[in-house]
C-alpha positions, -999 to 999 in steps of 0.1 A, spaced: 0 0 0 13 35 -10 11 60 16 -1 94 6 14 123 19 -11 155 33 -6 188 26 0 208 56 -27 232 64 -32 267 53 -32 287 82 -54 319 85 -37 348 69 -27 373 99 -30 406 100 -1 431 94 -10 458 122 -30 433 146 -49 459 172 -37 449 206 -52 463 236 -35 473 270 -54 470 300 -33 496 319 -42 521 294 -81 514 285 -90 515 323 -110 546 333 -98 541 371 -57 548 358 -66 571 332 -84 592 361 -58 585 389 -31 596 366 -49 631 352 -57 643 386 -12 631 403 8 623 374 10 586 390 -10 559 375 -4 540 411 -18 567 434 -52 565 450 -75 586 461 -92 579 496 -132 588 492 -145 624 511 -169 599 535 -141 576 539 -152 564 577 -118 554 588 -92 584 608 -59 581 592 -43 562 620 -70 536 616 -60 530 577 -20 527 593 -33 502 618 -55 486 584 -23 485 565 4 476 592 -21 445 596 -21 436 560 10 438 554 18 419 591 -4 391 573 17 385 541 48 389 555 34 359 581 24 341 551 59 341 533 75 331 564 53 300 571 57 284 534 93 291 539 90 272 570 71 245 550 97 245 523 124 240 546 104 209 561 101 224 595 61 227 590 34 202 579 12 220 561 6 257 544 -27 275 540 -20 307 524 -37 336 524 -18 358 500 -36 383 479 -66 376 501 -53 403 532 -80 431 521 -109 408 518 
């Protein structure tokens, strides 16, 4: 029996100037943040924000108490000297 040989496939013909889009720069939120401070990373608190400042440092220090707790025990766990990890990273403002 002969074997017959297939013609590879015809892909789709691509585009020249394909349209991509970047998220950073099509969100309203960054685009707003960064007309009003020149930083696309600063936020604005709310005018009936409820907390005092020193509560949002407490909020913070907290947060950032909790991933720095969470690095430390699955380095603990990757060192063998814990049994098991739950982590909670990413989940601190929740």
């Amino acid at each position: 029996m002969a074997k017959t040989r297939k013609s590879p496939a015809k892909s789709a013909p691509q585009s020249s100037n394909p349209k991509k889009s970047d998220p950073r720069k099509d969100s309203g939120a960054v685009k707003e943040s960064t007309k009003r401070t020149g930083n696309p990373f600063a936020l604005k608190i709310p005018k009936n924000n409820p907390f005092s400042p020193d509560e949002l440092r407490d909020i913070l220090k907290t947060m950032m108490v909790s991933r720095r707790l969470d690095q430390k025990m699955l380095t603990l766990l990757k060192q063998g000297k814990s049994f098991f990890h739950i982590g909670g990273a990413g989940h601190e403002a929740a």
